[in-house]
Structures are given as structure tokens and as C-alpha cells.
C-alpha positions as CSV (number, residue, x, y, z in Angstrom):
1,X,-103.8,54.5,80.5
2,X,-104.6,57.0,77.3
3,X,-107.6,56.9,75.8
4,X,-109.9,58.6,73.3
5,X,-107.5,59.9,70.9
6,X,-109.7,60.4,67.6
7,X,-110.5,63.2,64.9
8,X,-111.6,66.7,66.1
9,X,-111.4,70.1,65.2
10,X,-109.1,71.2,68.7
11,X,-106.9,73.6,67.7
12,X,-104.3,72.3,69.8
13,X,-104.2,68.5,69.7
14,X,-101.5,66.1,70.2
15,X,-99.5,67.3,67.2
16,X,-96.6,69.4,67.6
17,X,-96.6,72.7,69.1
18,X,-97.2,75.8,67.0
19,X,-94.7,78.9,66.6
20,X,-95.2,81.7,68.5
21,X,-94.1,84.3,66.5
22,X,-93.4,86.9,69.3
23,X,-90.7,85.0,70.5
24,X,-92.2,84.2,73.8
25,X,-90.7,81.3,76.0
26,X,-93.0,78.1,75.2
27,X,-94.7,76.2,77.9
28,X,-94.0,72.8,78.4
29,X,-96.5,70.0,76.9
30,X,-99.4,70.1,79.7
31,X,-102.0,67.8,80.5
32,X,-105.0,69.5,81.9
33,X,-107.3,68.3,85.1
34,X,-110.5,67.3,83.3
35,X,-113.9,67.2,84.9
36,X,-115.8,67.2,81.8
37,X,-117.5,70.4,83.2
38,X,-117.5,73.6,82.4
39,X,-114.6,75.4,84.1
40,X,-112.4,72.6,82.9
41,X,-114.1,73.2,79.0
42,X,-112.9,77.1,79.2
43,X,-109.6,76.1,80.4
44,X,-109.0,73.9,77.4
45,X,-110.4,76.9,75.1
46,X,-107.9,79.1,77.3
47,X,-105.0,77.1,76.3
48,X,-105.7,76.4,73.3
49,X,-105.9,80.0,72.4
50,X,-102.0,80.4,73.4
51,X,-99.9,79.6,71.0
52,X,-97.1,79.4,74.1
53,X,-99.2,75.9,75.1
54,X,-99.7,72.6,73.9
55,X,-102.4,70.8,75.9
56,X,-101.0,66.9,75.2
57,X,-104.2,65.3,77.1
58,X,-106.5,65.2,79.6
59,X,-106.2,64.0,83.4
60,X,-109.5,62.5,84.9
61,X,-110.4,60.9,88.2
62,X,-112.3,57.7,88.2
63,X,-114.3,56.2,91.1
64,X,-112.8,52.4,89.6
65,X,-116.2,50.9,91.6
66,X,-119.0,52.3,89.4
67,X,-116.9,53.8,86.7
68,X,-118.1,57.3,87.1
69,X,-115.8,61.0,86.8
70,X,-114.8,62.1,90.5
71,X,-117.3,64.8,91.9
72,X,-119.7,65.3,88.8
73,X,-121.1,61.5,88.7
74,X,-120.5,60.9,84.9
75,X,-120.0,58.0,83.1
76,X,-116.7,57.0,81.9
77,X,-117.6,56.2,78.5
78,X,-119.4,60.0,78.2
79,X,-115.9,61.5,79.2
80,X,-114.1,59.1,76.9
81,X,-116.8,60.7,74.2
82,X,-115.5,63.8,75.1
83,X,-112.0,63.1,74.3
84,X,-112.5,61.7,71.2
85,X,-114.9,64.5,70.0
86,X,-111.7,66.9,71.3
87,X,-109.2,64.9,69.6
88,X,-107.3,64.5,72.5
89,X,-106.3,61.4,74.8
90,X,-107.5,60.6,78.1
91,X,-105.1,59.6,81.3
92,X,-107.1,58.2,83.8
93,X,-106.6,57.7,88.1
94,X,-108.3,55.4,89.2
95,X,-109.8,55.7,92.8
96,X,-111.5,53.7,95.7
97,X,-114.7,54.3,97.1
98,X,-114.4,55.4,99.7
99,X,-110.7,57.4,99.2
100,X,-108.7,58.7,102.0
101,X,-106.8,61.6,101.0
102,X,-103.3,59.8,101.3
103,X,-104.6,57.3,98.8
104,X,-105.7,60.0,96.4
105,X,-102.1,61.6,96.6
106,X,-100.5,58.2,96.4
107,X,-102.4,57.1,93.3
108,X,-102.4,60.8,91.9
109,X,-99.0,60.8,92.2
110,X,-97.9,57.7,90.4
111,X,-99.9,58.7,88.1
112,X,-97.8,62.4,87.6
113,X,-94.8,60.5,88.0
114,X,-95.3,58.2,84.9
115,X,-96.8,61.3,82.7
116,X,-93.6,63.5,83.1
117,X,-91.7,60.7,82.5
118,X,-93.7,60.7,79.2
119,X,-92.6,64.5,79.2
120,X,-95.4,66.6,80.3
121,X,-94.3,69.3,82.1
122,X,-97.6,71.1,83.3
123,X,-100.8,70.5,85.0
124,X,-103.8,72.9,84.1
125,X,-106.2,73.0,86.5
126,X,-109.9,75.4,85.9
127,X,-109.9,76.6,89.6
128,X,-111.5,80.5,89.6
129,X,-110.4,81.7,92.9
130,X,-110.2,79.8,95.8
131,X,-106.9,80.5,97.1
132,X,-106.8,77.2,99.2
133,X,-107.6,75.2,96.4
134,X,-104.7,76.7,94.7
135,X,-102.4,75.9,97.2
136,X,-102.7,72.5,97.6
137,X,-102.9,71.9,94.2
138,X,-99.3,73.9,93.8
139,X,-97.9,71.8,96.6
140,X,-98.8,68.6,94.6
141,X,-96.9,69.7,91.5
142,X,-94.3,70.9,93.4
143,X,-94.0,67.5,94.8
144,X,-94.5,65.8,91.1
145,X,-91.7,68.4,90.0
146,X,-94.7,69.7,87.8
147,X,-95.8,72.9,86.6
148,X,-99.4,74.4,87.9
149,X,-101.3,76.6,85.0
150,X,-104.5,78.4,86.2
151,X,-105.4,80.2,82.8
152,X,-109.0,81.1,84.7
153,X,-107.7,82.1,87.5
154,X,-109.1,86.1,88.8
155,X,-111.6,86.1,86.0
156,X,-115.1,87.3,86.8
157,X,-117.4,84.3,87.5
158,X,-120.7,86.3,85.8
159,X,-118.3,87.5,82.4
160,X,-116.5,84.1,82.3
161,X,-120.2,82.4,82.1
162,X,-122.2,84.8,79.7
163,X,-118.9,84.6,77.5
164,X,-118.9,81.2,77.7
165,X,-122.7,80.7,76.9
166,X,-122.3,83.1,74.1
167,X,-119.3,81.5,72.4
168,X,-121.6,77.9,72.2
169,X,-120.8,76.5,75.3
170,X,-123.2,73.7,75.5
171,X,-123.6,71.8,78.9
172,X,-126.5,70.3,81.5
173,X,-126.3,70.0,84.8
174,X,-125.5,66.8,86.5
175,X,-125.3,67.4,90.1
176,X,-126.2,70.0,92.5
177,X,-125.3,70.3,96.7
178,X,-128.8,70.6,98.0
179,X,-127.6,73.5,100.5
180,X,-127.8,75.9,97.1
181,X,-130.0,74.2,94.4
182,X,-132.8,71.5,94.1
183,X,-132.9,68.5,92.3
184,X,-135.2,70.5,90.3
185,X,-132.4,71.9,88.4
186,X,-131.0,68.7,87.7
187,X,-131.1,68.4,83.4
188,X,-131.5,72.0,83.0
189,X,-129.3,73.6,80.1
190,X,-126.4,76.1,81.1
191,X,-127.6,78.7,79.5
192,X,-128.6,82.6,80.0
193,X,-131.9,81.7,81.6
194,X,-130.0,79.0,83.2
195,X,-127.5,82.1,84.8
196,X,-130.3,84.6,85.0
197,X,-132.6,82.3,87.2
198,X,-129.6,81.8,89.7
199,X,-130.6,82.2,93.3
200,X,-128.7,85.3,94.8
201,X,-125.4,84.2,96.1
202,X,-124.8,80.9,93.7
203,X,-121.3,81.2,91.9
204,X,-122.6,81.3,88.4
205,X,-120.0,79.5,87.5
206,X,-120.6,76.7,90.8
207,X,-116.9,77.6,92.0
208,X,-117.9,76.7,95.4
209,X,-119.7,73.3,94.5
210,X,-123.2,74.8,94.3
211,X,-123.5,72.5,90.9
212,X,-121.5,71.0,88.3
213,X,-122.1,70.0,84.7
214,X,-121.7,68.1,81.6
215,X,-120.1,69.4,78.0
216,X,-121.7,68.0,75.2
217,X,-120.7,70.7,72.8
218,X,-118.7,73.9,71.9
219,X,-115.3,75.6,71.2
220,X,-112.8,72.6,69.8
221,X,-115.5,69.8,70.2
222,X,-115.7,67.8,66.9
223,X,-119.3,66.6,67.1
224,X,-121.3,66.4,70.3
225,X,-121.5,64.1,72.4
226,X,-125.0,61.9,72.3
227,X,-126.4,61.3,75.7
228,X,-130.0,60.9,77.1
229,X,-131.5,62.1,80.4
230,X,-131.9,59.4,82.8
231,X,-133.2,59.0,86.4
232,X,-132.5,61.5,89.7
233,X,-129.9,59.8,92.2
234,X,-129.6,60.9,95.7
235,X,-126.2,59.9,96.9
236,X,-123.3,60.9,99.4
237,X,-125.2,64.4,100.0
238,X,-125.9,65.1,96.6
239,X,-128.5,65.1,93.8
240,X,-127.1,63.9,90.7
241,X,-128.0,63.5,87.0
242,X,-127.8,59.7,85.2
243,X,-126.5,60.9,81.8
244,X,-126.7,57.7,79.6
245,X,-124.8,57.6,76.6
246,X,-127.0,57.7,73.1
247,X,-126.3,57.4,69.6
């Protein structure tokens, strides 16, 4: 199930956990919910930056049909880029197309099951603040005996972006809901124009699915990740991005 353990600068790889010299009570070894977005990128630089936390991997959700990262659309192989450039492994859930949610929680939480039996004792998820989101994601680790981290969680959308930008975030976007955004802004860099161009009332930061995106580089990344632009997809509702891995 792990994959994509490899060199890379991430201060907190699989290695053991550093001291904390103020004495404070350690959490245990997490694996964080990985999209290969943004909010999911600033979660890892959260933990990282705790030297309470030792992020042991990431989780990632699989369509197991066309191979592609739940929700954004991305190939497998550019997540598994990811983890390797992050120096960190890769546990994968494979889904259905379509999934009913009593399949997702059965697979999900097999999957939990055999990764605390592995001793992680955390789940880090990137949610902002949608309280609903956080609930049911609570009641699933409650269920997996699990604890939920949300090291993002109350942060200001607008400061949590423009920080992010500014400390070398480096992402595109790969899919947008069509209520908010056109498939104009498909391949377009998240950046400060990126942010500034907005429409009024998008989540800067796409908490409510307005778009998602890609990491290629920043904080704890190794190299970047090589991709190419490809073609425009309309599917299930949505405009996606075909990244194509490069290099």
C-alpha cells in the first residue's frame, strides 16, 4: 500500500520524532489526508513546523478505474511524484466509480484499521472551516479509534493564501465547479494575481469547492514535480485540468 518514499528535504520525514524541548506532550505518528492541493500542502508545512508531530505519510483517495486523486482529477503517478519529492510514503484507498458513501467508509476504514495497526495514531485533515465537514470527519476517527488534527482550522482564508503564495507555494489549477469559475481558469498559476482576480465571493483558498489545485513546488518539496498542460475535460459537473507527467 506505501509508496513514494525517496530523498527530500521535509523536515519531518519518516525518521524518528524530534525533541521538543518545552516538554510538551508529543502527538502520536499521523498520516495526513492528502489531495495534492493546496490546503493539504499548508497542512503538511503546519505539522511539520511542530516539533510535537511526526507526519509518518500521506493518505490519498484513488478512483482504482482511471487511476486519478479523488475530487481534483490528478494522475496517480503526479501524486506519487509528490511523495517522493516530500520524502514521505504514500497509503493509498482505492475507490469505485461510482462510490456510495457506505463503500467509501467501508474501504476507508480498512484502510485506518491496518495503518493504526502499523501505529499511527492521527489523521490530519486541511479542512478551514466547515463545521460539517469537521464532524463527520471526527465521527470517522472516532470510529477508527483515531485522532483528528485540523492545524488550519479558523485561519483566515485571504492571510492563509497570500502567506502561502509568499512562502513559494507553487500550484495550478486543475479543476473548477462551473457555478464559481470558468474553464478559463483552468492552468492558471496560484498566485497573487491569481487571488487578486478572484470573483467576489470565491473562497480564496476554494474551501467550498469553487476550485482545486495541483503542488508542484514549495515548503519541504525536494525538486518539483515535472508535468505538462494537457487538454480541458468536462466531466461529472466539472471542468478539469489533464496534468501529464514530464521529465
Amino acid at each position: 500500500m506505501a509508496h513514494g518514499r525517496g530523498p527530500g528535504r521535509h523536515p519531518q520525514g519518516p525518521g524518528a520524532a524530534p525533541a521538543d524541548p518545552a516538554g510538551r506532550r508529543r502527538v502520536p505518528p499521523v498520516a495526513l489526508s492528502w489531495s495534492g492541493g493546496k490546503d493539504s500542502t499548508l497542512a503538511l508545512a503546519r505539522l511539520a513546523a511542530d516539533p510535537r508531530v511526526r507526519v509518518a505519510g500521506l493518505l490519498a483517495t484513488f478512483n482504482e478505474t482511471n487511476g486519478r486523486i479523488s475530487m481534483h482529477g490528478v494522475r496517480r503517478e503526479l501524486i506519487a511524484a509528490q511523495a517522493r519529492s516530500l520524502g514521505l510514503p504514500l497509503w493509498e484507498v482505492p475507490l469505485p466509480q461510482p462510490c456510495s458513501n457506505a463503500e467509501y467508509e467501508r474501504r476507508m476504514a480498512r484502510t485506518l484499521a491496518e495503518l493504526a495497526r502499523r501505529g499511527i495514531g492521527a489523521v490530519a485533515f486541511g479542512d478551514l472551516y466547515l463545521a460539517d465537514v469537521r464532524a463527520y470527519r471526527e465521527q470517522q476517527m472516532a470510529r477508527a479509534g483515531l485522532r483528528p488534527l485540523f492545524p488550519l482550522w479558523g485561519e483566515d482564508p485571504a492571510a492563509l493564501a497570500l502567506g502561502a503564495v509568499a512562502a513559494g507555494l507553487r500550484a495550478v489549477v486543475v479543476c473548477v465547479d462551473p457555478r464559481h469559475l470558468g474553464p478559463e481558469w483552468l492552468g492558471r498559476e496560484y498566485d497573487r494575481q491569481f487571488l487578486a482576480d478572484l470573483p467576489r465571493g470565491v473562497d480564496p483558498c476554494g474551501e467550498r469547492g469553487e476550485f482545486h489545485t495541483f503542488v508542484y513546488d514549495g515548503p519541504g518539496f525536494g525538486r518539483p514535480v515535472a508535468f505538462r498542460r494537457g487538454r480541458r475535460v468536462w466531466r461529472d459537473g466539472f471542468w478539469y485540468l489533464d496534468l501529464v507527467p514530464a521529465g
